[in-house]
N, C-alpha and C positions, 0 to 999 in steps of 0.2 A: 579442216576438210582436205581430201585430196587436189593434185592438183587440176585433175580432171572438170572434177565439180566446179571451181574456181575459174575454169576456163568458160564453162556453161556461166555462173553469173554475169560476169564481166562481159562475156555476148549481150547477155542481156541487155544491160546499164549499157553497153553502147549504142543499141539500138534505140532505148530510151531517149541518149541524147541526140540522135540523129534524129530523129522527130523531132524533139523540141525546137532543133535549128532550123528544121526546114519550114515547120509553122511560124520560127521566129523573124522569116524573111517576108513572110507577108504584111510586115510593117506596121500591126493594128497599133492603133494610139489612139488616145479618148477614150469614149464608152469603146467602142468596139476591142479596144484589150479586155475588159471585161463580159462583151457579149457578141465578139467576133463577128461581128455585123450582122446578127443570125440569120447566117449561112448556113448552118451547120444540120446534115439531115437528120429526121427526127432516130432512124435508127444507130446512129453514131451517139447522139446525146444519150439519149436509152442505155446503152454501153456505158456511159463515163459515169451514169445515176446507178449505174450496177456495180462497178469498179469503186466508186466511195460507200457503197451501203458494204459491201465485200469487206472492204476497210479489216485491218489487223483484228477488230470484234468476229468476225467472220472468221476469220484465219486459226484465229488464235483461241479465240472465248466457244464460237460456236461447239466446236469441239469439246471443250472444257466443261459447259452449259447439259451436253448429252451424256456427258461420260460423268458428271453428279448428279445428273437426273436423267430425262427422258425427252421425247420430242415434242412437249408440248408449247415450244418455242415458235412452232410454224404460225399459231395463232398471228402469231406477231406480223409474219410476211401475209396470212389473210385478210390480216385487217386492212393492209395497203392500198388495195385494191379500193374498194369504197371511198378510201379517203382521196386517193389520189384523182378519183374521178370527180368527185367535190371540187376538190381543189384546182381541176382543170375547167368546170363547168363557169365555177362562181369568182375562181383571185384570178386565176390568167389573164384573162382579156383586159383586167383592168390594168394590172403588172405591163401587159402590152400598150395598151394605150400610155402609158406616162414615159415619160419624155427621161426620167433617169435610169440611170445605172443600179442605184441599187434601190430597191423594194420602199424603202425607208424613206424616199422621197416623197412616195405619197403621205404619207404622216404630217411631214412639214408642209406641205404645200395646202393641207385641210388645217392645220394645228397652228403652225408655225416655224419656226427655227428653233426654239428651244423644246419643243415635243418631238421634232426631225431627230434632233442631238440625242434625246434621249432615247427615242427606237434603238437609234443607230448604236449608240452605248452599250445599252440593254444586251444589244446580238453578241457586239464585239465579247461580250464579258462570257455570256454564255458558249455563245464558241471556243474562246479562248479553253474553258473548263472542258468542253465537251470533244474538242480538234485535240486536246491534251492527252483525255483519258484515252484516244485513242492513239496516239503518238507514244505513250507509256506500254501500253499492249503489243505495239510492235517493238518496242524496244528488248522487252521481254526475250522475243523471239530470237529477236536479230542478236545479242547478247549471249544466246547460249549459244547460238553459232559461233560467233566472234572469241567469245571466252570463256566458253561451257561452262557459264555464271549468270544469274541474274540478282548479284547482291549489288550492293548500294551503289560501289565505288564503276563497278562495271556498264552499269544500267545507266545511269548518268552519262556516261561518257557516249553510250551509243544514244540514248536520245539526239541528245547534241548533234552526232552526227548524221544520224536519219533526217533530221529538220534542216541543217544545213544539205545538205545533199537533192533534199530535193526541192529545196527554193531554187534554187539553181535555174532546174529546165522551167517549174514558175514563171521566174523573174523572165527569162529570156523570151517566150513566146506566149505570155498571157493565156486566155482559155483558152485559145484555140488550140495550144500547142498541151494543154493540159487534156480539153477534151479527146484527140488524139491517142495521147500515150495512155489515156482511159481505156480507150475501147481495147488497143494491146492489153493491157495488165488485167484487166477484166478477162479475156480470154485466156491469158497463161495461167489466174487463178484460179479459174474454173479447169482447165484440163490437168493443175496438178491436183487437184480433189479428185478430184474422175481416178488420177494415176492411184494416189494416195490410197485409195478406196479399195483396187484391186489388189496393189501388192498386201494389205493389211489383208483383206481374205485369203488369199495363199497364208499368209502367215497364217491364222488359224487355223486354216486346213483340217473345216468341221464342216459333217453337212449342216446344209441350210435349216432345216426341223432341230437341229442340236441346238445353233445358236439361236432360233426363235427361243429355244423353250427357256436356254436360259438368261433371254433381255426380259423372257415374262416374267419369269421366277424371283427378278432382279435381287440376286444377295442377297445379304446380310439384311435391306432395308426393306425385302420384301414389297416392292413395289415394281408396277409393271414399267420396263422402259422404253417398251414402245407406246405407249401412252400417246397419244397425242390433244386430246380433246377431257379438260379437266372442269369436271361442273361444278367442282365444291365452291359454296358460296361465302368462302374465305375471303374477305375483302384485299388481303395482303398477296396474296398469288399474284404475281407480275403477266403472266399469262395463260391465268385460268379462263375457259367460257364469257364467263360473264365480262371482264376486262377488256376479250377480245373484239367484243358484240356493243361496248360502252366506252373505255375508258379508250383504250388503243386506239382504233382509228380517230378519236378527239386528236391525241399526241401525236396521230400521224401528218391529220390534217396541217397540225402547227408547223410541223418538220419540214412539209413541204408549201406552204403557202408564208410561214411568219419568216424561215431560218434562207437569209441569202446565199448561204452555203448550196443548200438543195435547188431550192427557188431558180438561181443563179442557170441552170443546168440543164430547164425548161424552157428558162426566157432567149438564148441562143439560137432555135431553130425559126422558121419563116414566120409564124404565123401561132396565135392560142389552139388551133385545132394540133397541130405537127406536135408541140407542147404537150397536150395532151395524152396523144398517141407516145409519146415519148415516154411519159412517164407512166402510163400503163402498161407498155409494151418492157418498160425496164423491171416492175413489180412483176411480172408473167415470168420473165427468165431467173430474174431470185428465187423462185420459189423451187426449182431443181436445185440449184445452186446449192440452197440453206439446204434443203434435206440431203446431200453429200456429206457437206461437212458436219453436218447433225450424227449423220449415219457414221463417219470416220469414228466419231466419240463414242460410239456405241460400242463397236466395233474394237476400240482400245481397250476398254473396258472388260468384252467376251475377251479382249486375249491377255488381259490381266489375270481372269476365271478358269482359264485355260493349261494356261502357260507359269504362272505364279510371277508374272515380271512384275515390278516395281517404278509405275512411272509417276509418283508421286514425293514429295520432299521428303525429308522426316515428319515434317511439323503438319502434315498434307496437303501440303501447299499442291495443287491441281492445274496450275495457269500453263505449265508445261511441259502435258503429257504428247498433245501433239508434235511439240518443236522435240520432244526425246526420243520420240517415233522416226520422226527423218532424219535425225547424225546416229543412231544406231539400227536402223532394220533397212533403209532405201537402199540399192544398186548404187553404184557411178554413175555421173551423169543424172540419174533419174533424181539424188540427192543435190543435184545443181542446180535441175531444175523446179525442185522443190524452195528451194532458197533462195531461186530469181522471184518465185510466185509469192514468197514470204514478203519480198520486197517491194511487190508490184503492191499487193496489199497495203504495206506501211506507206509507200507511195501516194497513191491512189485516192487515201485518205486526209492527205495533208496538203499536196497540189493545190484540190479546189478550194479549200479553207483558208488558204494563203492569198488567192486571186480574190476571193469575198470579202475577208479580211479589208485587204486594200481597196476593194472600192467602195465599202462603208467607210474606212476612214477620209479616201478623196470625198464623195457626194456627201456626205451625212456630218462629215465634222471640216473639213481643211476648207471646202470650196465656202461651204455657207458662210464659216468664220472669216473668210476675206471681205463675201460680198457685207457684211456687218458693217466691217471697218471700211465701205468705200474703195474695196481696192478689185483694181479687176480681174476676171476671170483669168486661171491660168488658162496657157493653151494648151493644144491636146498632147504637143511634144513636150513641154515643161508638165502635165499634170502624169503624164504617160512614167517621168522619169521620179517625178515622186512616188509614185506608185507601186513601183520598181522598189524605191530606196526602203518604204515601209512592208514589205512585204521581209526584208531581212529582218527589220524589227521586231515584226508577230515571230520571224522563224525563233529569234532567239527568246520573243516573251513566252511562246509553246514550249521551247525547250524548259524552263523554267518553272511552267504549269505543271506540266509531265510529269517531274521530278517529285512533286509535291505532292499530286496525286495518285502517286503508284503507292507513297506511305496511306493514302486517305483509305484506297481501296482495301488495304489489306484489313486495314482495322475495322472495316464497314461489313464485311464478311461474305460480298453476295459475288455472283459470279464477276467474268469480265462482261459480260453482255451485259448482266440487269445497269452495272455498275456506269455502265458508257452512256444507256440509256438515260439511269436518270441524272445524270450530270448535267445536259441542255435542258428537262423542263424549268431551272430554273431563270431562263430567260423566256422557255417557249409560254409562260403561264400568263404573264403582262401582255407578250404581244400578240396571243391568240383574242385576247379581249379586249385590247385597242383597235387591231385592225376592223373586228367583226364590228366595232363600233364606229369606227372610219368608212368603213364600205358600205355599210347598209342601214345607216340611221344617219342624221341629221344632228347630233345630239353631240356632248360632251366640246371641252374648251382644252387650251393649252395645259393649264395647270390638273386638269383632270386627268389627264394624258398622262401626264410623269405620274402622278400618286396612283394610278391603277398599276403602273410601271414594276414602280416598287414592292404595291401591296402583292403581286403575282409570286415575286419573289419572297417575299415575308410569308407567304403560305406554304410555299417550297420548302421555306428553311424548317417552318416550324410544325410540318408533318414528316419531315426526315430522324427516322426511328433512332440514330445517333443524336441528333440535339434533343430530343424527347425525353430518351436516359440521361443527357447531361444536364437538363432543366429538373429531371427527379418526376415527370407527366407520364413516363412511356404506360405507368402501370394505369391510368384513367380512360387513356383514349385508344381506341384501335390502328392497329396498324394499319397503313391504307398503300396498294401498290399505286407504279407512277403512273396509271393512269386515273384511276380515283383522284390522286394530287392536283394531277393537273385541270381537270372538270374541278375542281375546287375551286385552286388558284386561278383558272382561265375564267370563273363564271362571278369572284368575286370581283375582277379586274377590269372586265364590262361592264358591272352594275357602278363603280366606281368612274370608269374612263365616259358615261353616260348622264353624268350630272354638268348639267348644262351651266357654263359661265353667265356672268351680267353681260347683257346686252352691249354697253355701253366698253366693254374689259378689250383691248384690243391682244389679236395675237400674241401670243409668248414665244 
């Protein structure tokens, strides 16, 4: 890039780290690194749950998502809404009354320490998979900037340093200074879609009636791509109608009531009503958001029809038409600012996963394991700095995941969106069905706990259309999208987590 643009990002990143310093002097230690004393107003958290859903699948996939299909992806952002009001009504206030940091406390404290352990496991594992896929999608991005490649040896290399880079402001100011640099990068990502949006219609420079007629016409595949609302009652549509009205808000719920990642981000403001509004108020501003960058794919796509450009591999690899759109068609400057918002995205989305990360393994695994052995509680300046030291640890186990999973994606065939999404049901599926069994029934024992755990995941694996063809079953059973899977996996993992221990069986 020129140097222009290079002076735009590097403003950026600077201002990033100026926040994170300055949140970093308010000295949180204990819970409060992880839940900033929730202080924090409900409209600033709102921001930072927009700024991680924004995340490089946004940036990167949404576009991707419109520009091989159509916009019937919003289902996804209307499912939110429903779910997110469940999940403020009915997990909050309990979330609020317990006394820990992270979610996963309450498990143990109905179960035990060894059903605590394993919540807490469960998440870490599925995070790790799901904070991955999307630390690989930004790498994508950042990669063709860097080294107008995204092969092997390249992409590796920028993982690594997107993860390291921004454990950094993490590590230094906890949520607070994470929620913060949210609510920024959440707004520079939405104003360069907005930018992105206009300069691409100059670039077409077709009236408006031209390009309806032909997103209706849709090429070669003859299909409408302003589509939004799809009733076929193909059970494998990720979000068709029916999935949207069923499957989708179940996985929503889970997203935001099971995953400490999201959870995390609600429990920060005063109070479960502030909570609440926060996270309604954050699914209401997505919903512009998503149809920009929906609309951007559309829009590549009319000027692929238009213009005869080629923004696709040889092999059609599609992951980055977007990122080929801003190093050759953006202005100066407007190109820098496109590459700050690329970053805020890969940012945005690994921050809070990092801070989760680490306080599922301080609460859920490091503390309990002390009190076991008799030994006492760290204090909040010793647990503060472990906290700290584990958070480099996930940065580099992410890097690691990443790496692994950009091979997984390719081979799996689906976009980067379906692809991100279903990477977490394979923890969301146990713990939607332990928790509902923790909150709201009397029922199930320690050792119930884990084997629903597991079975959640055993259901995951073994309705994922790649281990189906590799078992030689695909041709038996139907394909089922993630939200089917998950109303599977979440309904067998309750009936399981609900079988009541011997009386006499103490805690596990």
């Amino acid at each position: 890039m020129p140097l222009l643009d290079w002076f735009v990002v590097i403003g950026y990143l600077a201002v990033v780290a100026a926040i994170g310093f300055i949140a970093s002097r308010r000295g949180d230690q204990g819970n409060s690194f992880f839940l900033a004393g929730r202080s924090i107003p409900p409209w600033a958290a709102s921001f930072s749950v927009v700024a991680t859903v924004l995340s490089a699948a946004t940036f990167v996939g949404m576009p991707q998502q419109a520009y091989r299909g159509d916009l019937t992806y919003m289902v996804f952002k209307f499912a939110g809404l429903p779910a997110l009001i469940v999940v403020g009504i009915f997990f909050l206030p309990a979330f609020y009354r317990s006394t820990h940091a992270s979610i996963y406390g309450i498990i143990r404290d109905r179960y035990g320490p060894g059903a605590g352990a394993a919540a807490g496991v469960s998440f870490l594992i599925g995070r790790l998979l799901a904070s991955g896929a999307r630390l690989f999608m930004a790498a994508i991005a950042v990669s063709w900037v860097l080294f107008g490649s995204a092969a092997p040896g390249p992409l590796a290399l920028t993982i690594t340093l997107v993860a390291i880079g921004t454990s950094l402001y993490a590590i230094a100011g906890g949520i607070r200074a994470i929620i913060w640099t949210d609510v920024m990068q959440a707004v520079v990502a939405a104003v360069v879609g907005v930018v992105a949006l206009i300069v691409l219609w100059n670039l077409i420079d077709r009236p408006l009636d031209e390009v309806v007629a032909t997103l209706q016409a849709g090429g070669e595949a003859g299909r409408d791509k302003l589509r939004m609302f799809d009733t076929s009652p193909d059970p494998s549509k990720t979000f068709g109608v029916w999935s949207g009205l069923f499957g989708l808000p179940i996985f929503l719920v889970a997203a935001y009531a099971v995953d400490q990642d999201h959870v995390q981000r609600l429990l920060v403001c005063k109070t479960p009503k502030d909570g609440l509004r926060a996270g309604v108020l954050s699914n209401l501003i997505g919903w512009p958001i998503a149809f920009i960058f929906l609309a951007i794919g559309l829009l590549l796509w009319v000027e692929t029809q238009v213009h005869g450009t080629v923004r696709v591999g040889a092999d059609g690899d599609d992951r980055a038409v977007m990122v080929q759109f801003m190093l050759t068609e953006l202005p100066l400057g407007v190109r820098g600012l496109m590459v700050a918002g690329l970053l805020a995205a890969a940012m945005s989305s690994l921050d809070s996963a990092l801070n989760a990360l680490a306080a599922t393994t301080m609460n859920d695994l490091v503390q309990p394991w002390r009190r076991s052995r008799g030994r006492p509680a760290l204090s909040d300046r010793t647990s503060t700095l472990w906290s700290r030291a584990s958070m480099i640890v996930w940065a580099l186990l992410l890097s690691a995941v990443a790496i692994g999973l950009a091979a997984w994606q390719i081979r799996s065939g689906k976009t980067l969106l379906e692809f991100a999404l279903g990477v977490m049901t394979y923890a969301y599926a146990g713990l939607l069905g332990v928790f509902l069994v923790a909150m709201f029934t009397r029922r199930g024992s320690g050792r119930s706990i884990i084997t629903a755990l597991v079975a959640g995941a055993l259901v995951i694996l073994l309705t994922d259309r790649n281990v189906q063809a590799t078992l030689g079953i695909d041709a038996f059973v139907p394909s089922l999208a993630l939200g089917w899977r998950l109303i599977l996996g979440a309904g067998l993992s309750a009936a399981i987590a609900a079988i009541p221990g011997s009386p006499e069986s103490p805690k596990q």
